[in-house]
MDTraj code that builds the backbone (N, CA, C; nanometers):
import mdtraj as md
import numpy as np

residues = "UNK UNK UNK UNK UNK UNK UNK UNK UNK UNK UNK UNK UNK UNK UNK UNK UNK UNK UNK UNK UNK UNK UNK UNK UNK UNK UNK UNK UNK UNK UNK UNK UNK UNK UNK UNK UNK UNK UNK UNK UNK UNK UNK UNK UNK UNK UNK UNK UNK UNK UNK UNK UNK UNK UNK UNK UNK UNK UNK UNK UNK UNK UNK UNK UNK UNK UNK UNK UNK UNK UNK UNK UNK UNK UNK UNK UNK UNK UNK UNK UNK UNK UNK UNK UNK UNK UNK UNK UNK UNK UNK UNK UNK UNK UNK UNK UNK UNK UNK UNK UNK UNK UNK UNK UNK UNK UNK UNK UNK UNK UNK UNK UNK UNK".split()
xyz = np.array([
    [-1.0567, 0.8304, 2.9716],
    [-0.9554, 0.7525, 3.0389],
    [-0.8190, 0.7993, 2.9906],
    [-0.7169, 0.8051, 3.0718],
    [-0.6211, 0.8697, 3.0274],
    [-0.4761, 0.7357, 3.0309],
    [-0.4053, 0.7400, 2.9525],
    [-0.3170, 0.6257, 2.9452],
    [-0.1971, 0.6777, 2.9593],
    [-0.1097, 0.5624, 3.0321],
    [0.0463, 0.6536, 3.1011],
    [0.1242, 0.5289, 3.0039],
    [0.2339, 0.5817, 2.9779],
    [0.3414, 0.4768, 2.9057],
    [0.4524, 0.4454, 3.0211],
    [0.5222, 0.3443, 2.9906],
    [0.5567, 0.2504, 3.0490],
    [0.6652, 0.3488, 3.1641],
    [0.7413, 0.4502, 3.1321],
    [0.7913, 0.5151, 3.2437],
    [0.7138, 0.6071, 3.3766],
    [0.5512, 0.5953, 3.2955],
    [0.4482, 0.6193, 3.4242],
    [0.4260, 0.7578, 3.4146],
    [0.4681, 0.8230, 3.3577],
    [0.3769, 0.9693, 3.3296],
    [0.2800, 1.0018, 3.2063],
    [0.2021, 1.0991, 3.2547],
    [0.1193, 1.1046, 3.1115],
    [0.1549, 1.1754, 2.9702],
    [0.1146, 1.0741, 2.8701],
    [0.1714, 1.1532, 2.7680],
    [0.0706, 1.2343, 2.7150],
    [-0.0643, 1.2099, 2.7443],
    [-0.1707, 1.3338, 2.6971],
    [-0.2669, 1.2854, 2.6976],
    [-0.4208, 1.3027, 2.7178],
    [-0.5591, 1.2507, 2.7058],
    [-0.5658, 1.1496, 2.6089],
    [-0.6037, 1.0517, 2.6049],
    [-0.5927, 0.9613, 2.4669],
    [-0.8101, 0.8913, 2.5161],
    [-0.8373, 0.8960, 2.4370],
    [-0.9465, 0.8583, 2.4358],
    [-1.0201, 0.6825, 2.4178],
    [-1.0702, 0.6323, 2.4603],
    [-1.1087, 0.4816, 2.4962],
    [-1.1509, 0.4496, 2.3529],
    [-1.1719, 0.3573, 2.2547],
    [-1.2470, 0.3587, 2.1604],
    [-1.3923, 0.3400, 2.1516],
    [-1.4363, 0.3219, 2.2451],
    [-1.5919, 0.3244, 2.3299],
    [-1.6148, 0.5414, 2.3176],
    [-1.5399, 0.6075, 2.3410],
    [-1.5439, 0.7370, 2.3411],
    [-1.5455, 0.7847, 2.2433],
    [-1.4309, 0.7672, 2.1081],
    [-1.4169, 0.7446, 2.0005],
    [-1.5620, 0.7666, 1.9351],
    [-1.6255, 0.6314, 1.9018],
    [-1.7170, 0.5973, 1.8676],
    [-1.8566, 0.6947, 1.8758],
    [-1.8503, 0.7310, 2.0444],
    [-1.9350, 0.8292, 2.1022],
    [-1.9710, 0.9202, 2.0270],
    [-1.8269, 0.9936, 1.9797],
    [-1.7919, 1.1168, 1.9718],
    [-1.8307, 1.0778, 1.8014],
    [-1.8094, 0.9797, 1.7184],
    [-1.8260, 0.9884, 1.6158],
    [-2.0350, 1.0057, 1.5598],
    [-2.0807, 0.9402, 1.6716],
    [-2.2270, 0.9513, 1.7016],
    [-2.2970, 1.0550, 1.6974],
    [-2.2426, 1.1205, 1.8110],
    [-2.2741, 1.2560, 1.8312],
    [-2.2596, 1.3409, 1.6866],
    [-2.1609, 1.3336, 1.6177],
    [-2.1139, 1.3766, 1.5118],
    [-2.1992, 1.4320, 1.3909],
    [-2.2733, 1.2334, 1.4350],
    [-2.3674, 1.2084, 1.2651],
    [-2.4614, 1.2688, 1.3278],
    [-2.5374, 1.2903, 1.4579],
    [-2.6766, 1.2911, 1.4556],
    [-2.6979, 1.4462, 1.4861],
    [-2.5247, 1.5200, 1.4494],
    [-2.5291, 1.6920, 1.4513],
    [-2.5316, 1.7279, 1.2830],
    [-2.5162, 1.6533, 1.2347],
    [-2.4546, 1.6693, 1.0382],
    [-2.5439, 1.5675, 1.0071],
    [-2.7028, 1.5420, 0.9744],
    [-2.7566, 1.4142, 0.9113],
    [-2.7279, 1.4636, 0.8045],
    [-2.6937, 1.5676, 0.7235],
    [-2.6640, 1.5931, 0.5610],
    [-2.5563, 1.4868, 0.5301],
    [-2.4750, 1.4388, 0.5994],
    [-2.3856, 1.3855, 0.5468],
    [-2.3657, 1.2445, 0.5892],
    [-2.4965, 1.2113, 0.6384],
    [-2.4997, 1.0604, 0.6498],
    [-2.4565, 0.9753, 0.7157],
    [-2.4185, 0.8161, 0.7211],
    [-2.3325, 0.7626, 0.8166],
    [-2.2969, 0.7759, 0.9251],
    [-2.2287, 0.7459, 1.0000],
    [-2.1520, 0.7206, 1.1198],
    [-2.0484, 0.7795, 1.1272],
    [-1.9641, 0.8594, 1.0339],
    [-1.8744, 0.9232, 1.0507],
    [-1.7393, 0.8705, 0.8962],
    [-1.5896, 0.8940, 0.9147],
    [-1.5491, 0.8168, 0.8195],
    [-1.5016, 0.6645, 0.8074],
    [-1.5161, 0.6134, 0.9170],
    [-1.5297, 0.5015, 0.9162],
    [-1.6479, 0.3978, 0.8206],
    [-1.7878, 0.4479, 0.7778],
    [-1.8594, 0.4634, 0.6984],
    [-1.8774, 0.4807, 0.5941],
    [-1.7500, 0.5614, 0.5884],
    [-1.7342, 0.6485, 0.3787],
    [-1.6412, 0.4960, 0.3261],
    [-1.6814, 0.5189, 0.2301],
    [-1.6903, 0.3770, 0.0886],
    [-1.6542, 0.5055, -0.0375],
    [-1.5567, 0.4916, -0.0772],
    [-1.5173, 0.5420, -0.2140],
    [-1.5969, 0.5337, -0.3595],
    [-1.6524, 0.5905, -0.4296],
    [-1.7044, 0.5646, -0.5367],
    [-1.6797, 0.4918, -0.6054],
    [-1.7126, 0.4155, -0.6934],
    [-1.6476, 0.2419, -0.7498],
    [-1.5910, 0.3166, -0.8718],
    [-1.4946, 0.2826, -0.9017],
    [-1.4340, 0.3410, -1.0526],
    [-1.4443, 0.2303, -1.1362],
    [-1.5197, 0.2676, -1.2534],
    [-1.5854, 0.2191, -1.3456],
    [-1.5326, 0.2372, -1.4400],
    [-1.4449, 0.3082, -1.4925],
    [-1.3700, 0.3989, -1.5841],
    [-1.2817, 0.2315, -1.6805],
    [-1.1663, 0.2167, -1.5660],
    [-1.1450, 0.1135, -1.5930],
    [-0.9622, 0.1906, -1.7103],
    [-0.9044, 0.0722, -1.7647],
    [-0.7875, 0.1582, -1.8998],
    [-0.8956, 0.1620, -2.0122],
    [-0.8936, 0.3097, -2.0417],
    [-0.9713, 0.3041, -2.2034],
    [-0.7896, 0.2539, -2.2994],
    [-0.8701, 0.2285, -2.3745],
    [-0.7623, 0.1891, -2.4813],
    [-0.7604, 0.3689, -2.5914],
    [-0.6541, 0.3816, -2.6083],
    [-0.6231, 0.5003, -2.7329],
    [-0.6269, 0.4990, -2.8138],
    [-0.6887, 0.6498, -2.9128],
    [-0.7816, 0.6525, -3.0539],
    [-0.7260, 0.7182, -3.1015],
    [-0.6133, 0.6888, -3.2278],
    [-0.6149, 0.5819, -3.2340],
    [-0.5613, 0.5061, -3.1711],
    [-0.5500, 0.3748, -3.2399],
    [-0.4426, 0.2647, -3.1198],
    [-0.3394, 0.2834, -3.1531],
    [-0.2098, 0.2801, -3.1048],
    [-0.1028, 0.2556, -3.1180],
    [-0.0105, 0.2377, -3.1892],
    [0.0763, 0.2344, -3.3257],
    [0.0876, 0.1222, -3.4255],
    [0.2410, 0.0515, -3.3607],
    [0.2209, -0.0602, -3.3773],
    [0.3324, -0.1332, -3.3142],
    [0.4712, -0.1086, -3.3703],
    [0.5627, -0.1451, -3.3459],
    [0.7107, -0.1207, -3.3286],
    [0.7407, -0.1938, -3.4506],
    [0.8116, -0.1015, -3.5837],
    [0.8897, -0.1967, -3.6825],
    [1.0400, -0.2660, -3.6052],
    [1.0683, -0.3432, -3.6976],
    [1.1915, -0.3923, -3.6633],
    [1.3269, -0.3476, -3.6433],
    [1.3121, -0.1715, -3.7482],
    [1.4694, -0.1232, -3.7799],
    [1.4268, -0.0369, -3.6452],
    [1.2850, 0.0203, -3.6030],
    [1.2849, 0.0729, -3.4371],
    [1.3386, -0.0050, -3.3252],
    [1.3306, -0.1286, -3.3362],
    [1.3753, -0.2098, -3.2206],
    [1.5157, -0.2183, -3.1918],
    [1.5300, -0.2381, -3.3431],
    [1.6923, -0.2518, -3.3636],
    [1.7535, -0.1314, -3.3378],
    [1.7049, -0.0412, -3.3726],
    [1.8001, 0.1318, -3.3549],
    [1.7919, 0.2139, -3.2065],
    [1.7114, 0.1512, -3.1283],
    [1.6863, 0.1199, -2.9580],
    [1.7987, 0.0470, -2.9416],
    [1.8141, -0.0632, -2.9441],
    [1.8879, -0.1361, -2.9271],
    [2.0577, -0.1631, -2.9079],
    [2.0695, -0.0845, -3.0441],
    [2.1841, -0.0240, -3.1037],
    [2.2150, 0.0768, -2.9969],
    [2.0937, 0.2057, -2.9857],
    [2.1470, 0.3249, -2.9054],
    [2.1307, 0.2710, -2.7398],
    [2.0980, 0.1738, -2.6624],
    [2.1309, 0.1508, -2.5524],
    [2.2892, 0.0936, -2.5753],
    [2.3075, -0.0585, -2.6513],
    [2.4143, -0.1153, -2.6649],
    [2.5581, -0.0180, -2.6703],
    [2.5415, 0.1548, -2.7297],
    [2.6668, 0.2033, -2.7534],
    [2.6752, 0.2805, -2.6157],
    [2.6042, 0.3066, -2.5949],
    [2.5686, 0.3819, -2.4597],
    [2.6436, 0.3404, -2.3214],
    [2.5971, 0.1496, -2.3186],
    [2.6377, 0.1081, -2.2082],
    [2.7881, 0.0667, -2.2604],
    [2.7967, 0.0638, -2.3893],
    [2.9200, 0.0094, -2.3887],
    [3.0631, 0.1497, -2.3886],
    [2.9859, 0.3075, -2.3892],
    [3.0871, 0.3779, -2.3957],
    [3.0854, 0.3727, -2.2188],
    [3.0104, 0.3779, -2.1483],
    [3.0745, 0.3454, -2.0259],
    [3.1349, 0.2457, -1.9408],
    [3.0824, 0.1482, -2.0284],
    [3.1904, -0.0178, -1.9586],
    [3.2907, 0.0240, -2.0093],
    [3.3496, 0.0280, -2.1584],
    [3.4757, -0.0162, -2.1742],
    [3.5399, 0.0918, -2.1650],
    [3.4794, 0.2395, -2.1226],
    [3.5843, 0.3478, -2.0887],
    [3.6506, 0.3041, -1.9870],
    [3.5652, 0.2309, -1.8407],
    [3.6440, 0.2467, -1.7962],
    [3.7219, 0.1045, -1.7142],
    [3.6748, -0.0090, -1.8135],
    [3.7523, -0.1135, -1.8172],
    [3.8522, -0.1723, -1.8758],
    [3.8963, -0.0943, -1.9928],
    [3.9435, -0.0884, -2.0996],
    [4.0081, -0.0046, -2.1585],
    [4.0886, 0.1221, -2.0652],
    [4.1263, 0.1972, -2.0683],
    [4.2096, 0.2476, -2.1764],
    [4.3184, 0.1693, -2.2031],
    [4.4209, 0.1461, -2.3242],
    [4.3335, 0.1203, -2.4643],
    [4.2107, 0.0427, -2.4568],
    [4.1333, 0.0435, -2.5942],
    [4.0671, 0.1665, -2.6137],
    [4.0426, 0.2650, -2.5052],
    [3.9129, 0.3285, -2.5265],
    [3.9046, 0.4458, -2.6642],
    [3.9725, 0.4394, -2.7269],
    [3.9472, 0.5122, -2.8428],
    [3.8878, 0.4337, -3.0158],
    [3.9327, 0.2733, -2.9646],
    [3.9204, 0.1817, -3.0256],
    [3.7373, 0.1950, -3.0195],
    [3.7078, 0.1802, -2.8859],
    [3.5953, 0.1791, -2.8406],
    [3.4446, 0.2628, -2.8704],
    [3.5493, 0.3889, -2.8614],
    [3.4623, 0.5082, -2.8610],
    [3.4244, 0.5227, -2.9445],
    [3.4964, 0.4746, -3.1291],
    [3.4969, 0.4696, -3.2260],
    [3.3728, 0.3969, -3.2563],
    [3.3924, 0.2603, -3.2001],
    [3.2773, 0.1229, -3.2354],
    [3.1408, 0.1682, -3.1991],
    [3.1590, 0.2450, -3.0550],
    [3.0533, 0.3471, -3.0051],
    [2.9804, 0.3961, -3.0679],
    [3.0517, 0.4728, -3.1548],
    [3.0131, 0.6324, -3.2400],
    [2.9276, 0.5771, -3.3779],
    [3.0203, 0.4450, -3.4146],
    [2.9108, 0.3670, -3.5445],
    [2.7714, 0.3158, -3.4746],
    [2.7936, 0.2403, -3.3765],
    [2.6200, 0.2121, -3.3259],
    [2.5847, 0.3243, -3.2973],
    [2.5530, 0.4336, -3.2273],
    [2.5123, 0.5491, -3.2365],
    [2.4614, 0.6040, -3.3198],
    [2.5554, 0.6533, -3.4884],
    [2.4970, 0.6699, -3.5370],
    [2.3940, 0.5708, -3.6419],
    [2.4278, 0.4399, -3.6278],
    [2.3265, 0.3680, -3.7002],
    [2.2069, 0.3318, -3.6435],
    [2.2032, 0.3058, -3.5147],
    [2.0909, 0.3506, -3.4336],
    [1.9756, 0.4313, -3.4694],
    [2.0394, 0.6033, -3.4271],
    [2.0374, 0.7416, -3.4623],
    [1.9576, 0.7131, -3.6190],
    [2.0159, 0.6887, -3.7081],
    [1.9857, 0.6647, -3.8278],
    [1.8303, 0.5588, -3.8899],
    [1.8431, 0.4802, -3.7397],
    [1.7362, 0.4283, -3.7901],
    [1.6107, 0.4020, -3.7089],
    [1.6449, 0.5001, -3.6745],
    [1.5327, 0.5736, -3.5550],
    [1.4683, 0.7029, -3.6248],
    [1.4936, 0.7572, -3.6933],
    [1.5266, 0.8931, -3.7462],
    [1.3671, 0.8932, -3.8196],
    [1.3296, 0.9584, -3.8827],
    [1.1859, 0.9120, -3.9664],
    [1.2346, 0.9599, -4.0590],
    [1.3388, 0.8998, -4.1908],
    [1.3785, 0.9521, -4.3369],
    [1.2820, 0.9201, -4.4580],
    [1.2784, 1.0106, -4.4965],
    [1.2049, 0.9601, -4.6231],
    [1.2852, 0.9208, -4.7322],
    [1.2441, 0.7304, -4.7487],
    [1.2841, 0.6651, -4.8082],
    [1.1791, 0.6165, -4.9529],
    [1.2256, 0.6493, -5.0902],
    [1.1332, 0.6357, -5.1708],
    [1.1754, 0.5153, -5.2378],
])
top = md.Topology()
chain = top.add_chain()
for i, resn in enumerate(residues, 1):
    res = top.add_residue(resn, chain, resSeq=i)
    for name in ("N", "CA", "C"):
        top.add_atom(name, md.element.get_by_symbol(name[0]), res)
traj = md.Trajectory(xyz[None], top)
């Protein structure tokens, strides 16, 4: 069956889903190696897998890590707010910057502390 769109000419053979179907029939009973009805039929393998957890695990976050994250976002966003809100301070700024940075930096760092 061929279908015309609404300005009434054809836009190309389009097939009935009764034909469809046909054609998917014909399909299986040319390929029984591969079973089913066609892909309408195919079912994905169940993933079983699932999140393994990591070996080892993890070790969680000390406090001077959180803090020295923290620090290095805080100088970060703040060398670009107050550059350019704050124009007349910004050396004031860049300064206050440069200490969270490096204390951050510093305590992020892995020093050996005895």
């Amino acid at each position: 069956m061929t279908f015309r769109n609404r300005s009434g000419h054809k836009d190309r053979n389009e097939e009935t889903p009764e034909e469809v179907n046909r054609r998917f029939e014909q399909l299986a009973a040319a390929t029984p190696e591969l079973g089913g009805f066609g892909p309408r039929d195919w079912t994905p393998v169940e993933d079983t897998e699932g999140f393994v957890a990591p070996n080892p695990p993890l070790p969680t976050l000390r406090t001077r890590t959180k803090v020295g994250w923290l620090l290095l976002a805080a100088a970060i966003i703040g060398f670009v707010v107050l550059g350019i809100t704050q124009p007349i301070y910004s050396a004031v700024a860049a300064t206050l910057c440069l200490i969270a940075l490096a204390v951050g930096l510093g305590l992020l760092l892995p020093l050996r502390r005895h």
